[in-house]
N, C-alpha and C positions, 0 to 999 in steps of 0.2 A: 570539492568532492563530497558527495554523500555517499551512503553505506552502500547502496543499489551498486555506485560504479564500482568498487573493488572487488564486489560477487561479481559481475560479471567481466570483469578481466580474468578473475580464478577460471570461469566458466570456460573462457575462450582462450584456457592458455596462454595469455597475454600479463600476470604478475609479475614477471621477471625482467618489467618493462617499469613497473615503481619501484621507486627508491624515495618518495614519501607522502605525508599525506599534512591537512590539515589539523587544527588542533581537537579541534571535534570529534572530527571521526576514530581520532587516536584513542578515545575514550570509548567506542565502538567495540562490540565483541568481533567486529568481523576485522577489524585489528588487529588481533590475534591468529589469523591467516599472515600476515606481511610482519614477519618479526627486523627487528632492526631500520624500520623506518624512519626518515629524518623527522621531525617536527617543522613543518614551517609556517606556524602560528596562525588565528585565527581567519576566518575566510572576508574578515574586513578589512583586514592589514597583514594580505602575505609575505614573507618576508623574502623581496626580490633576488637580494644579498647570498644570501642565504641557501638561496636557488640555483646563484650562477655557480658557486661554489661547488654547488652537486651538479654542474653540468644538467640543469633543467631546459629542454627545448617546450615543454607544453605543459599544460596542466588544463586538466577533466572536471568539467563544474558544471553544475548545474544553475538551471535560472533561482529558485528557489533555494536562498541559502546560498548562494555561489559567492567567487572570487569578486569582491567590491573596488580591489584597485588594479584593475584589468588595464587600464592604460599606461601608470607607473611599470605593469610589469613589461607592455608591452615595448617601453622604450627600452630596455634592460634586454629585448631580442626572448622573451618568453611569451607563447605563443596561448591563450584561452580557449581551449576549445570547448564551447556548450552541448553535455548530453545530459539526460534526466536520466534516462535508466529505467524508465517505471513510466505510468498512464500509455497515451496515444501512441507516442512516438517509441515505447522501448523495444521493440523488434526491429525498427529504423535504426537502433540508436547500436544496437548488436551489430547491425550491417554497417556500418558507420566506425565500430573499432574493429573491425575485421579490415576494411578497406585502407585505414590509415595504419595500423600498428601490425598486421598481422602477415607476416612471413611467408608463412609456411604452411599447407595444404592442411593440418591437424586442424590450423584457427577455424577454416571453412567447414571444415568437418562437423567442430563443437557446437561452435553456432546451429548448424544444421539439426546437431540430435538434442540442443535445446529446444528448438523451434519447432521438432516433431514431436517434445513430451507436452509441448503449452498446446499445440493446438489437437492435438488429440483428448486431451482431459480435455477444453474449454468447449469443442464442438460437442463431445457428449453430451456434456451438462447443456447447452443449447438445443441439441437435438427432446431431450427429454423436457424440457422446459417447452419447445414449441410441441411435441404432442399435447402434453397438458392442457395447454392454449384451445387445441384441435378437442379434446375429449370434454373439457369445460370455459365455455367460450368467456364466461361471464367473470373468469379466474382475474382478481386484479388487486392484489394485495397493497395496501397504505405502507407504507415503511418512515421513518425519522433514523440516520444514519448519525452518531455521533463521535465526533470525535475525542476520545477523552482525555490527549491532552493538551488541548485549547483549553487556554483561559480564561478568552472573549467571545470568541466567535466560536461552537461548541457543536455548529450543526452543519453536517456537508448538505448544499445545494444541489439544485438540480443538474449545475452546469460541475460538480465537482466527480472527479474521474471514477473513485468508490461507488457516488450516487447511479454511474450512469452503467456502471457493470453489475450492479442491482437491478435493474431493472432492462437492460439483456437481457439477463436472466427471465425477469417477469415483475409487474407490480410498478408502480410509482411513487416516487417522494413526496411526500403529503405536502410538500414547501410548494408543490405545481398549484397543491390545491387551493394554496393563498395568495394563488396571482403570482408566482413567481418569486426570485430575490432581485431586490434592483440592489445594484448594477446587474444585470446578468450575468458577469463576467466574474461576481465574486462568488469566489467557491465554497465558500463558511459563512456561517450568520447566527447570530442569535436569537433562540425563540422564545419566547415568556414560558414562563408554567400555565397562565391562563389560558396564551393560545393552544397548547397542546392539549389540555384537558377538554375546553371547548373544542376541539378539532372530534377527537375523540367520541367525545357524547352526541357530537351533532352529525359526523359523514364517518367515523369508525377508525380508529387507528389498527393496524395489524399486525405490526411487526416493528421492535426497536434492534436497533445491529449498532454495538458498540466494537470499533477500534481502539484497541487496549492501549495502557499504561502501561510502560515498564516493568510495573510496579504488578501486572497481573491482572488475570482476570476478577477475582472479586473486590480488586480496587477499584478500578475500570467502572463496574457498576453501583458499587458503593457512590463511586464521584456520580454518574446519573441519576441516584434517589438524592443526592445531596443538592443537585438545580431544584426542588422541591421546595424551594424553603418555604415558600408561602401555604404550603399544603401539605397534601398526600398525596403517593403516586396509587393508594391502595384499590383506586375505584379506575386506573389504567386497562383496559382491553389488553394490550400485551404482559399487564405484571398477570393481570387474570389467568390468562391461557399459557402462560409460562413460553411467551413467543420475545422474549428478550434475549439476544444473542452478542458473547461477544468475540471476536475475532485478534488472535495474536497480529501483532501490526505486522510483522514479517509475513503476510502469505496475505496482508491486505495492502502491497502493493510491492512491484518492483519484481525478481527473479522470480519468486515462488505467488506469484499472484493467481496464476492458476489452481492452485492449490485454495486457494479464499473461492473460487466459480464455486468448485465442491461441496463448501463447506456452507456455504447459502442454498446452491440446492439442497442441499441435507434439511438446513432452518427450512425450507419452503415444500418440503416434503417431497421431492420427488424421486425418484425411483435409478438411485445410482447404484453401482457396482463398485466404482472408485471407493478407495477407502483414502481417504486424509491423510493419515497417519505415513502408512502404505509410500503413499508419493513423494512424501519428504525424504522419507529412507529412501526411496527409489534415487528422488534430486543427490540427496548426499553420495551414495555410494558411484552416481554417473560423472560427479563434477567436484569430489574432493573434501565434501563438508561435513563438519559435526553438529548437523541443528536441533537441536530437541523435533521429536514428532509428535509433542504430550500439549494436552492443554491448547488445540489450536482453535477450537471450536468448544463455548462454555455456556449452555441453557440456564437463563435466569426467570423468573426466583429460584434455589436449588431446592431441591428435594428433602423435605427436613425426615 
């Protein structure tokens, strides 16, 4: 299980349906929704045992980070089912635990006035985003999208879910403009400081958007001047124009990811009503939650 799945069993009415979770996500503030959870240890070595004991018939995983002794469990008569929660498929993945866990006429309902707060924020910010297009043809902003808490791989690709809901919106991955990442298929890469600088000076950088740290936003970017080592970021087009953004990872993927559309259009300038803020309390008070609405969107260099 990752964090996405338990939001959105709160979402759909459907909590009263776990009785536990991994050991990971037990460290989760959204852990703190589901009190009295069983532990049953890490997602590489779930503990089958452990499981039949609590009368487990299924467990919710994701590919990424999921249940790794899925065949162990499955002799044991417990059943894997794969949903992410988040990118492409998480409004599938909604119809999907409605269909299998959900009873009663409310699950169809939730689901429903989830799906009319996502696509009513997300078509705005689309609609506004394709005038813009219509009013300046020539509108085609560079971006580098970072993830800040990779180790190795630091920079999402063209082919990775954040990158390509950027650019919905408007604008392209500057990674297009270097021929791509091979494989295609991998979603994070590493880029030198050379290449970004030369990126930069020679076709224009525009826009950096970091995915935060735990640890916060001026950690977050603190970590992106620290890939620097070989230089300075000070001769940067985005440290310049103070077009560095970074984004709370909660609302940069999964339930509240409509909430991140906003807040990129906001970085990209256009012309919304939506207030960020606004929608998380909106999300909270429709579906149960107490999520901070502070700090979701953080403009770097700050303002001295």
């Amino acid at each position: 299980m990752n964090s996405n799945i338990p939001i959105f069993l709160q979402i759909l009415g459907l909590k009263d349906k776990v009785i536990g979770m991994d050991s990971l996500v037990l460290t989760k503030d959204i852990a703190g929704y589901y009190p009295g959870m069983i532990d049953f240890g890490k997602n590489d070595a779930m503990n089958g045992e452990k499981m039949l004991e609590a009368n487990v018939k299924y467990i919710l995983s994701p590919t990424s980070m999921g249940v790794k002794n899925t065949e162990a469990l499955e002799a044991l008569g417990i059943t894997t089912i794969t949903v992410e929660c988040f990118g492409e498929t998480m409004l599938n993945d909604v119809d999907l635990l409605v269909k299998l866990f959900g009873s009663k006429n409310e699950q169809v309902v939730a689901a429903e006035r989830y799906k009319n707060m996502y696509y009513e924020t997300v078509n705005t910010v689309l609609e506004k985003a394709a005038e813009k297009k219509v009013t300046d043809p020539s509108w085609d902003p560079s971006f580098l999208f970072q993830m800040a808490s990779s180790r190795s791989d630091p920079f999402y690709t063209e082919t990775a879910q954040l990158s390509m809901i950027v650019e919905q919106i408007g604008g392209h991955n500057m990674i297009r403009d270097l021929g791509g990442f091979k494989p295609a298929t991998k979603q994070t890469a590493r880029i030198s400081y050379d290449v970004i600088v030369d990126y930069d000076k020679n076709e224009g950088l525009d826009y950096v958007f970091i995915r935060t740290l735990d640890a916060g936003a001026e950690a977050s970017y603190a970590k992106f001047l620290s890939l620097s080592s070989l230089g300075s970021w000070n001769t940067l087009n985005p440290i310049l124009d103070r077009n560095v953004y970074t984004l709370d990872t909660r609302i940069a993927s999964g339930a509240m990811i409509f909430v991140g559309y906003v807040c990129i259009g906001e970085a990209y300038g256009l012309d919304l009503t939506e207030d960020p803020s606004a929608l998380v309390e909106r999300f909270n008070t429709e579906f149960g939650f107490n999520f901070s609405s502070e700090g979701l969107m953080q403009q770097f260099p700050a303002v001295e």
